[in-house]
ZAKE-404984 format. One record per residue (C-alpha): residue in three letters; x, z, y. Coordinates in steps of 0.1 Angstrom, whole numbers, plus 2048, in hexadecimal, padded with zeros to 3 digits. Example, Ala and Ser with C-alpha at 12.3 -4.5 7.8 and 13.67 -1.06 7.14 Angstrom:
! ZAKE-404984
ALA87B84E7D3
SER8898477F5
This chain:
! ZAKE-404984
UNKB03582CF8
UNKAE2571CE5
UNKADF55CD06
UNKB04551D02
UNKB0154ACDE
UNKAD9536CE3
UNKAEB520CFE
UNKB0D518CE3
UNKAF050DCCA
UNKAE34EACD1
UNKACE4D2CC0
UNKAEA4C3CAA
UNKAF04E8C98
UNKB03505C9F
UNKB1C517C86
UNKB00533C89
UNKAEC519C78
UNKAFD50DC59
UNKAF8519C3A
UNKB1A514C24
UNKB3552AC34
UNKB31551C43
UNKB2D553C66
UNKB4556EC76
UNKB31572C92
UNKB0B576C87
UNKB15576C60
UNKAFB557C57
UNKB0453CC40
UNKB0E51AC4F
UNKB0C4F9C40
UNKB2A4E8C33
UNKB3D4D2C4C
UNKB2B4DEC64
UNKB434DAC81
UNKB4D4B8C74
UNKB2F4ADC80
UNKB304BDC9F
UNKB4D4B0CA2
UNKB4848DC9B
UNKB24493CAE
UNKAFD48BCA4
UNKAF4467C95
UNKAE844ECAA
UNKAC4459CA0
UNKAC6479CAC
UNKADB46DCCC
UNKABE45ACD5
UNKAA446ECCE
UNKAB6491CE2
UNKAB348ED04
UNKAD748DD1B
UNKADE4B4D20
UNKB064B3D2F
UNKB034DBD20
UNKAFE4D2CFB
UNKB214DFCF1
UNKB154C8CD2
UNKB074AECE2
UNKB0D487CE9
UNKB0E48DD0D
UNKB254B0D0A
UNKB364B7D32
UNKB4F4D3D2D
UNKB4D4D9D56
UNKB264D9D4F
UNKB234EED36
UNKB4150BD4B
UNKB3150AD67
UNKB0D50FD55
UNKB1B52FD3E
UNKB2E53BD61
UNKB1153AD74
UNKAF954AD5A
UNKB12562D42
UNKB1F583D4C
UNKB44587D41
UNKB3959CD1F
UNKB2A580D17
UNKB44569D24
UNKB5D57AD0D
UNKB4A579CF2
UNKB40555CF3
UNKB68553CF5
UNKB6D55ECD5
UNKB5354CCC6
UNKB6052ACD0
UNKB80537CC3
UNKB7453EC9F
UNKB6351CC9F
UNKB83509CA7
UNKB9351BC8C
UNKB79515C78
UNKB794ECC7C
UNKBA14ECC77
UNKB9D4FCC57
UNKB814E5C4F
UNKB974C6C59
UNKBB04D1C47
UNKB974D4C27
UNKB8C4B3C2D
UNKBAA4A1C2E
UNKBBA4B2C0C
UNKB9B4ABBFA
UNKB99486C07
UNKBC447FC07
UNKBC446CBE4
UNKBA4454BEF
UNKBB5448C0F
UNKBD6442BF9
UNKBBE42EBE1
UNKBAD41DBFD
UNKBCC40EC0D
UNKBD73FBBEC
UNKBB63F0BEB
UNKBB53E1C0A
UNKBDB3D2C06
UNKBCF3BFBE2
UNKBAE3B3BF8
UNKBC53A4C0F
UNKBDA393BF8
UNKBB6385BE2
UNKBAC383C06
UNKBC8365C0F
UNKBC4359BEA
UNKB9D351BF3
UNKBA8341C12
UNKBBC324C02
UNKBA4321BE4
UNKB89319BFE
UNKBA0300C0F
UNKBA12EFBEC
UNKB7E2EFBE9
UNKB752E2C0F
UNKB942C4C04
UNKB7E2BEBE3
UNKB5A2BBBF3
UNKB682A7C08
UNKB6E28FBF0
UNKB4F294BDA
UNKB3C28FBFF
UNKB4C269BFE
UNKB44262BDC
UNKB2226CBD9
UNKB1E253BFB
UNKB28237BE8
UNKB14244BC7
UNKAF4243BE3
UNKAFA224BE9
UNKAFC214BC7
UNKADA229BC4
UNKAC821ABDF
UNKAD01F9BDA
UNKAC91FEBB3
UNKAA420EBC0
UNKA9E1EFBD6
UNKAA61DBBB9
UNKA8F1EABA2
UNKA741E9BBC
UNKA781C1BC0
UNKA761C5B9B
UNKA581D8B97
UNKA471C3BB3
UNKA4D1A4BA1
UNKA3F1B5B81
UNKA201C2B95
UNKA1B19ABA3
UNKA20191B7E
UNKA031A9B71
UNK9EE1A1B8D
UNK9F117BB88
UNK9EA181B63
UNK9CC196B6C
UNK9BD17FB84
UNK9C0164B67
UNK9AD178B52
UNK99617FB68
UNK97D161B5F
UNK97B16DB3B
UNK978193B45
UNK95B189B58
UNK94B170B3D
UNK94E189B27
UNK93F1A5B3E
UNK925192B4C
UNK914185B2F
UNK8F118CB28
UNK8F31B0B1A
UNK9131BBB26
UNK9211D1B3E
UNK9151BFB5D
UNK9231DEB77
UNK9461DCB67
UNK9431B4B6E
UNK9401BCB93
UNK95B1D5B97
UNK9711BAB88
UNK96819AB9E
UNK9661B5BBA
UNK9891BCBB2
UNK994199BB0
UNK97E18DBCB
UNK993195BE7
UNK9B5182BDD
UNK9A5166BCC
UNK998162BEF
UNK9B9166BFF
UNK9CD14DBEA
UNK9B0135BE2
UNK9C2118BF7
UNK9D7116BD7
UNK9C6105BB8
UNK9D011BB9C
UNK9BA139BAE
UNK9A4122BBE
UNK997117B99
UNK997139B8E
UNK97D141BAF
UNK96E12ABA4
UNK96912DB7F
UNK95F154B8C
UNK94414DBA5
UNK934138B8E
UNK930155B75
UNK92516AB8C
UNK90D150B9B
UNK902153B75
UNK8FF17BB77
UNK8ED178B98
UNK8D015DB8C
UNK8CA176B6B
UNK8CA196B85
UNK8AF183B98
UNK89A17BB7B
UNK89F19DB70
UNK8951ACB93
UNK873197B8A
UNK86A1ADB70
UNK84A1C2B71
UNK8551DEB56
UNK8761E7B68
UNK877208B78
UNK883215B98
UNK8A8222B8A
UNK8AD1FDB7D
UNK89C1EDB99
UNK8B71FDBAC
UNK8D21F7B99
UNK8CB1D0B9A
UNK8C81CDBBE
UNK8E71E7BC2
UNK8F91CBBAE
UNK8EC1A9BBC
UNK8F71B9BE0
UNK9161BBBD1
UNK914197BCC
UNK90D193BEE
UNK8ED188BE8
UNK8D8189C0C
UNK8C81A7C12
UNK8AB19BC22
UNK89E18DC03
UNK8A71A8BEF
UNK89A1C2C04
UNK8791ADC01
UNK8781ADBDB
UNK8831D2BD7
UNK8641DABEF
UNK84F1C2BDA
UNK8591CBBB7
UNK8541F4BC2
UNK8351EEBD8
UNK8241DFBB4
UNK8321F9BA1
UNK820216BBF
UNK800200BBD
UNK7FE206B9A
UNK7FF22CB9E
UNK7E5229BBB
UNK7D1217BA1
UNK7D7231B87
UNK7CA248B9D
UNK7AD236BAA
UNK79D232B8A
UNK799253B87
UNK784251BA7
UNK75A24CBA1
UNK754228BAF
UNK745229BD3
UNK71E226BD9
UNK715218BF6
UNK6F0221BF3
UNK6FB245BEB
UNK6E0245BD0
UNK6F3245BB1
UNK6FF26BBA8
UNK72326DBA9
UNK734277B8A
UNK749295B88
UNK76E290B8D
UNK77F28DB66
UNK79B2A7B73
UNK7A02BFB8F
UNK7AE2BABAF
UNK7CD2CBBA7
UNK7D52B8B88
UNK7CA296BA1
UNK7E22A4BBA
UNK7FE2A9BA4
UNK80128CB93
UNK7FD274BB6
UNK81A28DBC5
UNK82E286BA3
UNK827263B9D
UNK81E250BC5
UNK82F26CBDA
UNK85026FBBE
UNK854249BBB
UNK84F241BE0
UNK86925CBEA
UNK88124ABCE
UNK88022BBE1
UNK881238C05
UNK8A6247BF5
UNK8AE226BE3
UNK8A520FBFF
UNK8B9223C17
UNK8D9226BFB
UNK8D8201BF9
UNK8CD1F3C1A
UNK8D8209C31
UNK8EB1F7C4F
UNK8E51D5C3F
UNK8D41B8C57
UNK8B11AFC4D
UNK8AE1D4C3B
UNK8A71ECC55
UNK88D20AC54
UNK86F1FCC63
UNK8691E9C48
UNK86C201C31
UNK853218C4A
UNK8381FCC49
UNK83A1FBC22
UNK83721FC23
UNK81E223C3B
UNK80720DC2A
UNK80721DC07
UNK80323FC14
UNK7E523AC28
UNK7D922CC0B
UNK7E4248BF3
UNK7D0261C0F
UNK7AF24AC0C
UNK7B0252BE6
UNK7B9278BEC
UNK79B27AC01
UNK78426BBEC
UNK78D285BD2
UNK78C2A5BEA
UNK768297BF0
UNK75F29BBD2
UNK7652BDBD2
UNK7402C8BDE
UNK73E2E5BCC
UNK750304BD8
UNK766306BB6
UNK785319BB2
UNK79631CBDA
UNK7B6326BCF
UNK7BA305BB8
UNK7B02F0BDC
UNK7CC305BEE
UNK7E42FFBD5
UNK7DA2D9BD5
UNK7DF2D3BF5
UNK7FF2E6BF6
UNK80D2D1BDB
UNK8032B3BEB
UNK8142C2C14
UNK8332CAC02
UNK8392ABBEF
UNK82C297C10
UNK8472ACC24
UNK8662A5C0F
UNK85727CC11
UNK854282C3B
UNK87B28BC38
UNK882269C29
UNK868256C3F
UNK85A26AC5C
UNK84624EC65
UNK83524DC42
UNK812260C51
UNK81D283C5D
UNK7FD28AC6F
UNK7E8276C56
UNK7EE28FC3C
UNK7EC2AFC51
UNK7CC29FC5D
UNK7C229DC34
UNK7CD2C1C31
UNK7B82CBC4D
UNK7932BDC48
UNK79A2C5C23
UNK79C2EBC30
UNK77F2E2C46
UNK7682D6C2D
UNK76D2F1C15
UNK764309C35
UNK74B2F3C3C
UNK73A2F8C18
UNK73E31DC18
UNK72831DC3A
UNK70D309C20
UNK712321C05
UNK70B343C1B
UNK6F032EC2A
UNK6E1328C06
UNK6EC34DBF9
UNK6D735AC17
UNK6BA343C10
UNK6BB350BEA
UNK6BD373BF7
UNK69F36FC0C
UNK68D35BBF2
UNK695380BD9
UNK68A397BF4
UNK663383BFF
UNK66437FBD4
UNK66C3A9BD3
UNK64F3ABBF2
UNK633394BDF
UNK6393A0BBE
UNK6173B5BAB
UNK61C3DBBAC
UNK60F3EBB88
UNK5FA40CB93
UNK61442BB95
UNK635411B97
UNK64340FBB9
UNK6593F0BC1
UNK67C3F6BD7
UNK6703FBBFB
UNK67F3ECC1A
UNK6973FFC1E
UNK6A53F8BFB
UNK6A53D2C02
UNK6B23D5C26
UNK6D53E3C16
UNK6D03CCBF9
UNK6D13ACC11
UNK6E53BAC27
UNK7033C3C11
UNK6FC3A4C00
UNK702390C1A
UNK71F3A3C28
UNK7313A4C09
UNK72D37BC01
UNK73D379C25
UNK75C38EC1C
UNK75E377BFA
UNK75935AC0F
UNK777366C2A
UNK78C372C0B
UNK78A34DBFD
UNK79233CC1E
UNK7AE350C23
UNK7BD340C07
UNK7C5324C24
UNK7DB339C35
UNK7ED34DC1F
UNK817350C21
UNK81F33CC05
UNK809320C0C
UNK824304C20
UNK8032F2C35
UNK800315C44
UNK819311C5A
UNK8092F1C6C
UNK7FB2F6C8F
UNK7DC2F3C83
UNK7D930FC6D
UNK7E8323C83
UNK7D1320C9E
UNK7B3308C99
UNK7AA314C78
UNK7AB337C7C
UNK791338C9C
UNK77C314C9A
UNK77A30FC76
UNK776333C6B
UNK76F34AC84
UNK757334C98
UNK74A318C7C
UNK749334C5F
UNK743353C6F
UNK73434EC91
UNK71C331C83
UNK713343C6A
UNK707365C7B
UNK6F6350C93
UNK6E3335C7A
UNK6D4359C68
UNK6C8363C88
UNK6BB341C92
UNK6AB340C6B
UNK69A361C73
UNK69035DC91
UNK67E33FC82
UNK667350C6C
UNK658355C90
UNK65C33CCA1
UNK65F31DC8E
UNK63F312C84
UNK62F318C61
UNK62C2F5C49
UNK60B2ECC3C
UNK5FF2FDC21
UNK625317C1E
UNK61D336C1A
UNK625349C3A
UNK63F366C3C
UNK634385C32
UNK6333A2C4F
UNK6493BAC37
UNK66539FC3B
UNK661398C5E
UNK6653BAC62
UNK6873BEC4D
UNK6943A3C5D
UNK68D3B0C7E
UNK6A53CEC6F
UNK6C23B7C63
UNK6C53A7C83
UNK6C43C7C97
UNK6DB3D7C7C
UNK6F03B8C82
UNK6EE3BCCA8
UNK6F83E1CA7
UNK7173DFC8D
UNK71B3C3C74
UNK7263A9C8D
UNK7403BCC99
UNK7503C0C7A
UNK74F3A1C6C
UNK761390C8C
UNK7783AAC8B
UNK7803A9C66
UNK782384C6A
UNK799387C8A
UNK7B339BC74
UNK7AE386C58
UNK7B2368C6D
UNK7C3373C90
UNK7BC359CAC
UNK7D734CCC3
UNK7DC357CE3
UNK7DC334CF3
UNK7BF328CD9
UNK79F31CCE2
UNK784334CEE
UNK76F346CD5
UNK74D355CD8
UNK747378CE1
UNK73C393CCE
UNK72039BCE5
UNK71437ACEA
UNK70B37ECC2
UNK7013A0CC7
UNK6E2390CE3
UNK6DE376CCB
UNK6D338ECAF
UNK6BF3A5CC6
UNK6AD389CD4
UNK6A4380CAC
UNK69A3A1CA1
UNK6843A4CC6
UNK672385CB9
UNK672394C97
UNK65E3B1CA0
UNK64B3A0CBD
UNK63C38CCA2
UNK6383A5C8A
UNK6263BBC9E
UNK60C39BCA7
UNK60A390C81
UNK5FE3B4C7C
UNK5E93B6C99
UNK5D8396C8F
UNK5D33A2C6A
UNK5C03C0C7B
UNK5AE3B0C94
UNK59C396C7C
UNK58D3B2C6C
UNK5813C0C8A
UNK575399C95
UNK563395C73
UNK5543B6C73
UNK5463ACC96
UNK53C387C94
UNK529392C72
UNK5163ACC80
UNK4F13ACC8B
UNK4F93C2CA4
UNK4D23C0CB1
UNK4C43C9C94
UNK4DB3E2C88
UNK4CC404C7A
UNK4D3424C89
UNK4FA42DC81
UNK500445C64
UNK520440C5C
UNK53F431C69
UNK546408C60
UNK55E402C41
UNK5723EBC55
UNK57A408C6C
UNK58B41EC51
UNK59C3FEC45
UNK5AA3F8C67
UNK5B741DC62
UNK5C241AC43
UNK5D53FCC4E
UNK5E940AC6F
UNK5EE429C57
UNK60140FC3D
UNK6133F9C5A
UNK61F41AC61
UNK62E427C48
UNK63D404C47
UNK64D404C65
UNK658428C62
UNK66B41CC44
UNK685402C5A
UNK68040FC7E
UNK684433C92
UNK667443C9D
UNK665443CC0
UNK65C458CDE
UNK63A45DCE6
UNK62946DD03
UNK61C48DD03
UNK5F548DCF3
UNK5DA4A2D01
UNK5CE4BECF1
UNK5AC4AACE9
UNK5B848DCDF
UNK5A1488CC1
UNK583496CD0
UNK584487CEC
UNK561473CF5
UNK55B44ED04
UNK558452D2D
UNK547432D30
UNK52343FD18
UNK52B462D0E
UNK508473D15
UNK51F498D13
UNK53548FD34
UNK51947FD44
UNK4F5484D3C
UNK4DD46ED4A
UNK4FC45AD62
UNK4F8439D53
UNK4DA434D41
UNK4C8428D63
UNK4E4411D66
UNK4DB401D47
UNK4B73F6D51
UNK4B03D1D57
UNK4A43DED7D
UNK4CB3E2D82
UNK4DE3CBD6E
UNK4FF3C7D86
UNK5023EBD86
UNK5103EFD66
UNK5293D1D6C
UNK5343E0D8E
UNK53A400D7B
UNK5503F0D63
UNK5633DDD7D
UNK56A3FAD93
UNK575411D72
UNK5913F2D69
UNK59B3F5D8E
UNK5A7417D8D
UNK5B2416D68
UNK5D740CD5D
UNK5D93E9D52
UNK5E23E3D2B
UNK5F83C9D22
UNK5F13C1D01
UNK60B3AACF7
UNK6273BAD0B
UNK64E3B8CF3
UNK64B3DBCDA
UNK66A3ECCDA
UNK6813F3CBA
UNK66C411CAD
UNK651418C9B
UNK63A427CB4
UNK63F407CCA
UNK6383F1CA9
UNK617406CA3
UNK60B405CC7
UNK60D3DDCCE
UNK5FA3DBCAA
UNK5DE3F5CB8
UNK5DD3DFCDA
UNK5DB3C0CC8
UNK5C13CDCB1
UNK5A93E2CCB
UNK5A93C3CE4
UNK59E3ACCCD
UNK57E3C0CC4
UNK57F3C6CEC
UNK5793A2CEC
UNK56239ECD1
UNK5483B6CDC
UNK5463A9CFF
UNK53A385CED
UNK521398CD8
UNK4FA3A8CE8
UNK4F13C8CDB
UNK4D83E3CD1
UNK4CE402CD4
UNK4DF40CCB4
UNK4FC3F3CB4
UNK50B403CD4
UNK508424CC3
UNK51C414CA3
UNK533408CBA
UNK53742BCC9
UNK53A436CA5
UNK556420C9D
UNK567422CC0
UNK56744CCBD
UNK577445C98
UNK591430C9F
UNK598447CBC
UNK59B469CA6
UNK5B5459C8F
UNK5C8439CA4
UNK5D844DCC3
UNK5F045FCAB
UNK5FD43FCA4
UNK60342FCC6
UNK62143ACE3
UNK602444CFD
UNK5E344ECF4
UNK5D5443D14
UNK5DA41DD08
UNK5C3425CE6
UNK5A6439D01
UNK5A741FD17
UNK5A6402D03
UNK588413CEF
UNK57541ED10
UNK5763F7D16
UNK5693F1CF7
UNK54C40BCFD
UNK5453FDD1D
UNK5443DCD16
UNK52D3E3CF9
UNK5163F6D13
UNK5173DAD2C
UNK50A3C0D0E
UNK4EE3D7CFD
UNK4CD3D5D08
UNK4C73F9D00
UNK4E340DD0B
UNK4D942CCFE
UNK4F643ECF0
UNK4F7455CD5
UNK50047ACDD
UNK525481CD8
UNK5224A2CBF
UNK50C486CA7
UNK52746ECAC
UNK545489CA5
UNK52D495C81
UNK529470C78
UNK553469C7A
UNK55648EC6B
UNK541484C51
UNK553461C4F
């Protein structure tokens, strides 16, 4: 039965639904006029939004043969019968509803009909009222034709009228026009309001001047403004008249129709006099050339900035001015064109960058950088906005300017290091030479090593920082090819940088190699030796830093030109501090071996007494390595030396020693044998290793200390072998020899180089005394004790 009752209930509502009457069947409420609405089905809305269902007993689309044979085919007869005598209440139900409807509505449908039956008779009423109406338009339609009519022909009318009226004022104008202009064009009027008038009145004086009446009054016109014209060329004559009334007049006489070829001449005359006297403004501010370059040049009465400034205001302002007039007035007239203009321009500007140049060369002195940048920006931006008027005014002349001014002012900070270097060297020899009081100790090397060192590194950061100025963001020149590529690597990194790393090294390499002037006091070893340092200090680190700093501070193209390498430097500055040192170590050796020469050329070395003591000028020679020592030590590692014996100090000369070899040579040294001794020699040499005294030290201090003891020992090698001896000088030579020996091979890499050298020395010394008795070896050990 719930089936039956959920199929009877479609989308438009079921009685079951409602809610304004009782249902009899499921006892719900039911909304009033309920069936109506079933009855008179859903609203086109809901029609169109339900879908077709032929079984929707409230639907649209309702099929009574549908909807049977659905409820046959699916309902029992319980059900049947009971969905029988629903449909029978709901019937009832709509009747009584009906019935409801039409008692409540009976006296509206009476009211209704007399309303329609008066809107029919109003209705026929309207009707012939608006056949009156049409009749009337009709007629208003013809007279407002004819009322048209009159109107237009009345308009044309008043148009003849106001045409003639217009002719009338126009005649009367033109008539005046003579005495407008007299009075306009007199001397101290209103020229410019005289030329819109004839302007005005130029054009149909022209067209009716075949009759007399106008033709006077042309006349009596042009002659007035003939008049104007003559006063505007005398005017355009004068000297004090600036550029806004200088345009002005020639603005008006090409109203005139003056020719433009002649007034394009005197406006370029008249300004070109006025921009000459600026130029000359300028250049007496300049110091008068000397062509013998004796006379000293007077500083500049202001800076370059203020000189700048007031050429870009005054020259550069003005010349701009007239690029914009000439073009406002001559533009597309014969005669006028640009090049002309370009030529004029062309000339003054070159002569404006002769005078700017002189100026920037007076600038020798490094000054304030930032006031040259901001200079020469002034003077690219104002010669930028005159390049946009006149390209062809000297575009490249004044980038050109730009640049060698930025060259030069490198150029002068390469002189300034330079100098600052000199003066740094000139402190440090001063700090080397200077009197020491007893107990007071001046800085050692070491202390002036960093001192130059950071002294020099630090102006060169200053010096970057200022040049840098050149290519900062805000500066416009930056942005020229130039700067961007040029500048950065041949200007700085190469003529500042580069050339400046490598004029230090060639300046101390020439302490050794250039030679000394007469009567200049030579180098000192002390600085010979820090400079060796620097440059090997410079060789190691400092050269790479600076060329990188300076490549971040000034990055180089990629397409630039080639720079120098960083270890094409670094060889440069080793092969400096290699010479350095080289000559260091024979400056040193020479100092020592004069005293060894002296003490041998001075000597009466036949006549000597018997040795006692060991010479002074041996324990000076000691005292000296022990100093050159402690000054190398100071700059320079120590070195590797070989492994010493264990009797290094004790050990006694081969060649004489009467311990090793009692009795072995003293029948060599008889005059019955003479060439044994000398064969002797020469066979010991053969079989000894060869000594090469001025071989290239290394960078240490044992290196340092061994060339010196080479230097020193073969110079008294040679010395002795020029001098004949006793009995008693060869034993003071053994003396001396087993001295040196007990303190010198501490000092050197191999102590075979000091043994050998010295057993030379003793040899020698036996080969050219006449006696060659020696002096037993434990005497000679007491006597150097003892010493």
């Amino acid at each position: 039965m719930a089936e039956v009752e959920a199929a009877g209930s479609g989308a438009g509502g079921s009685p079951e639904a409602g809610t304004g009457t009782t249902s009899t069947s499921t006892g719900g409420w039911r909304r009033p006029h309920g069936p109506l609405q079933r009855y008179y089905g859903p609203s086109a809305a809901e029609a169109a939004e339900a879908a077709p269902d032929p079984a929707d007993i409230n639907g649209p689309h309702f099929d009574p043969e549908v909807f049977l044979t659905k409820v046959r085919s699916e309902c029992p007869l319980g059900q049947l019968l009971a969905r029988e005598a629903t449909l029978g209440r709901e019937i009832r139900a709509l009747d009584s509803d009906m019935q409801t409807l039409l008692y409540e509505n009976y006296n509206k449908f009476i009211s209704a009909t007399d309303t329609i039956r008066k809107m029919k008779v109003d209705f026929r009423r309207m009707e012939a009222e608006m056949d009156d109406l049409a009749a009337n338009m009709a007629a208003i339609s013809t007279s407002s034709a004819r009322v048209s009519a009159a109107l237009q022909d009345r308009h044309r009318r008043g148009a003849q009228l106001a045409g003639v009226q217009a002719l009338l004022r126009k005649l009367q104008s033109l008539v005046e026009v003579p005495g407008r202009l007299r009075r306009w064009a007199a001397p101290g009027a209103e020229p410019a309001r005289a030329l819109r008038c004839y302007a005005r009145a130029r054009a149909v004086l022209r067209h009716y001047r075949h009759l007399p009446s106008f033709r006077a009054i042309e006349d009596e016109s042009h002659a007035i403004m003939a008049d104007l014209a003559q006063r505007l060329r005398a005017r355009l004559r004068d000297d004090t008249l600036d550029p806004k009334e200088l345009t002005e007049c020639v603005e008006m006489l090409l109203q005139l129709e003056e020719p433009p070829e002649e007034l394009c001449e005197e406006f370029l005359s008249h300004a070109g006099a006025r921009l000459e006297a600026e130029l000359a403004a300028l250049e007496a501010e300049l110091p008068a050339a000397d062509p013998s370059g004796t006379a000293a040049t007077p500083p500049p009465a202001s800076d370059i900035l203020d000189f700048v400034d007031r050429g870009s205001s005054a020259f550069v302002g003005n010349l701009c001015l007239l690029a914009a007039s000439y073009r406002s007035l001559f533009e597309g007239r014969p005669g006028a064109g640009d090049s002309r203009l370009e030529a004029f321009a062309a000339t003054l500007t070159t002569r404006y960058f002769e005078l700017l140049e002189r100026r920037l060369a007076l600038e020798r002195g490094l000054g304030d950088t930032s006031l040259l940048v901001r200079a020469l920006d002034r003077f690219h931006r104002r010669l930028r906005a005159l390049l946009e008027l006149l390209p062809a005014a000297g575009a490249e002349a004044g980038a050109a300017l730009v640049a060698r001014a930025a060259r030069e002012r490198v150029d002068r900070y390469l002189r300034a290091l330079q100098t600052f270097f000199l003066g740094c060297l000139g402190d440090v020899r001063q700090a080397l030479a200077a009197p020491r009081p007893p107990g007071k100790e001046g800085p050692g090397l070491p202390d002036l090593l960093a001192t130059l060192a950071s002294s020099v590194l630090g102006q060169l950061k200053a010096v970057l920082a200022y040049v840098q100025l050149f290519t900062a963001k805000d500066v416009a020149f930056a942005s020229l090819p130039y700067f961007k590529g040029e500048f950065c690597v041949e200007a700085v990194r190469e003529g500042l940088v580069v050339a400046f790393v490598r004029w230090l090294c060639r300046t101390a390499r020439g302490f050794a190699d250039g030679p000394a002037e007469r009567g200049a006091p030579a180098a000192p070893p002390a600085l010979l030796l820090l400079l060796a340092r620097l440059c090997l200090d410079y060789e190691a680190t400092t050269i790479s830093y600076i060329l990188t700093l300076t490549d971040e501070q000034f990055p180089p193209q990629d397409t630039g030109p080639a720079v120098t390498p960083g270890p094409a430097l670094c060889a440069e500055a080793r092969g400096a501090a290699q010479r350095l040192l080289d000559h260091y170590v024979q400056v040193q050796g020479a100092a020592v071996a004069q005293m060894l020469r002296k003490s041998v050329e001075t000597r009466d070395w036949l006549g000597t007494v018997e040795p006692r003591n060991v010479r002074a000028v041996m324990k000076r020679v000691v005292e000296d390595i022990t100093a050159i020592d402690v000054q190398v030590g100071q700059l320079f590692e120590e070195g590797v030396r070989r492994a010493q014996s264990s009797d290094s100090s004790r050990r006694a000369f081969s060649v004489y020693s009467s311990s090793r070899a009692p009795g072995r040579y003293a029948p060599s040294y008889t005059p019955s044998a003479p060439m044994d001794t000398h064969l002797l020699s020469n066979i010991q040499k053969l079989f000894s290793e060869r000594i090469d005294i001025f071989s290239p030290v290394e960078f240490n201090k044992v290196s340092v200390l061994t060339g010196i003891i080479k230097i020193s020992l073969k110079t008294l090698l040679e010395c002795v072998r020029l001098r004949t001896l006793g009995r008693f000088g060869l034993q003071q030579v053994q003396v001396d020899g087993h001295y040196l020996q007990l303190y010198l091979w501490r000092f050197a890499a191999d102590e075979r180089v000091v043994q050998g050298l010295l057993d030379e020395v003793a040899a020698s010394a036996a080969h050219r005394c006449l006696d060659p008795v020696p002096m037993e070896h434990s005497v000679v050990e007491l006597i150097c004790e003892r010493g």
